[in-house]
C-alpha positions in Angstrom: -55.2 22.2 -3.6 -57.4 19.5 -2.6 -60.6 20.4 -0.6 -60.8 17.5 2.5 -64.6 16.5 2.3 -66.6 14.2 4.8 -67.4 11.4 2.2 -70.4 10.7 4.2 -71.6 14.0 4.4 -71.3 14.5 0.6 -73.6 11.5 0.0 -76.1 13.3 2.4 -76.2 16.1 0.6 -76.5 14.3 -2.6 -79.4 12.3 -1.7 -81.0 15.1 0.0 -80.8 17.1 -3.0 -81.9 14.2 -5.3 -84.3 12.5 -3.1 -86.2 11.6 -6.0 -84.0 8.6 -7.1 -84.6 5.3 -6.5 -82.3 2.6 -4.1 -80.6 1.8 -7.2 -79.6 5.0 -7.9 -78.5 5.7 -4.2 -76.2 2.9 -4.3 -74.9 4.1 -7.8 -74.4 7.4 -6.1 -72.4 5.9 -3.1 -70.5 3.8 -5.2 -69.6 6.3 -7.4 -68.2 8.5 -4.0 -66.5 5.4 -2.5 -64.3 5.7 -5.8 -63.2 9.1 -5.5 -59.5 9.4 -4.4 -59.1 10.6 -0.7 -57.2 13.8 -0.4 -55.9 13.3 3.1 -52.4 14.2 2.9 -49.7 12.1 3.6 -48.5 11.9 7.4 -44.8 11.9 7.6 -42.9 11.5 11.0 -39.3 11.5 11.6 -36.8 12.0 14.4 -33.7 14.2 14.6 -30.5 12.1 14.2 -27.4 13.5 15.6 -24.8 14.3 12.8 -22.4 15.8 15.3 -20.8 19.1 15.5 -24.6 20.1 16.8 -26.0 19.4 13.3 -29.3 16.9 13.1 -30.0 14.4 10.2 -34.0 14.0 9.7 -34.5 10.5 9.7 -37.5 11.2 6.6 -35.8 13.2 3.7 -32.0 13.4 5.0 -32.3 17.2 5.3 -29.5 18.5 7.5 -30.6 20.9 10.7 -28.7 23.3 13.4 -32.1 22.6 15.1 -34.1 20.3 16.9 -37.4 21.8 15.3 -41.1 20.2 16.0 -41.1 19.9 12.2 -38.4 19.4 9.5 -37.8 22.6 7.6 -37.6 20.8 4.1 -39.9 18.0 4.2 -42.7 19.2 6.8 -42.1 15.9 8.7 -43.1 15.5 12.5 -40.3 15.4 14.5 -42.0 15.8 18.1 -40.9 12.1 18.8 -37.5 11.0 20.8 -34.2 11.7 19.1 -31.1 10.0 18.6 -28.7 12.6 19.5 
């Protein structure tokens, strides 16, 4: 898994540890971070959808529920908004 890294922070460090390079070189340096894919994960939210019979329909993956849980079982969606049923 991913470690979630101040991008800022990173560059810091960098320039603190190299602070022997020149402006080019510092730029390089932040361009080359700015490049790096962000590992924030994906932020699903969903609501509960009645299916009837007590059953709930999360609105993100479909998954059926008995419950009106905080967070969808299958998908990990947030569910702490208003539902439909």
């Amino acid at each position: 898994m991913a470690d979630l890294i101040d991008r800022q922070a990173a560059y810091d460090t960098l320039t603190d540890y190299y602070h022997h390079r020149t402006a080019t070189q510092h730029e390089a340096l932040r361009d080359a971070l700015s490049r790096v894919p962000s590992a924030q994960p994906e932020r699903k939210t969903g609501r509960w959808k009645g299916e009837g019979m007590g059953d709930y329909r999360c609105s993100w993956c479909g998954e059926v529920s008995s419950q009106q849980t905080n967070f969808c079982p299958n998908c990990g969606a947030d569910m702490r908004g208003k539902s439909d049923g």
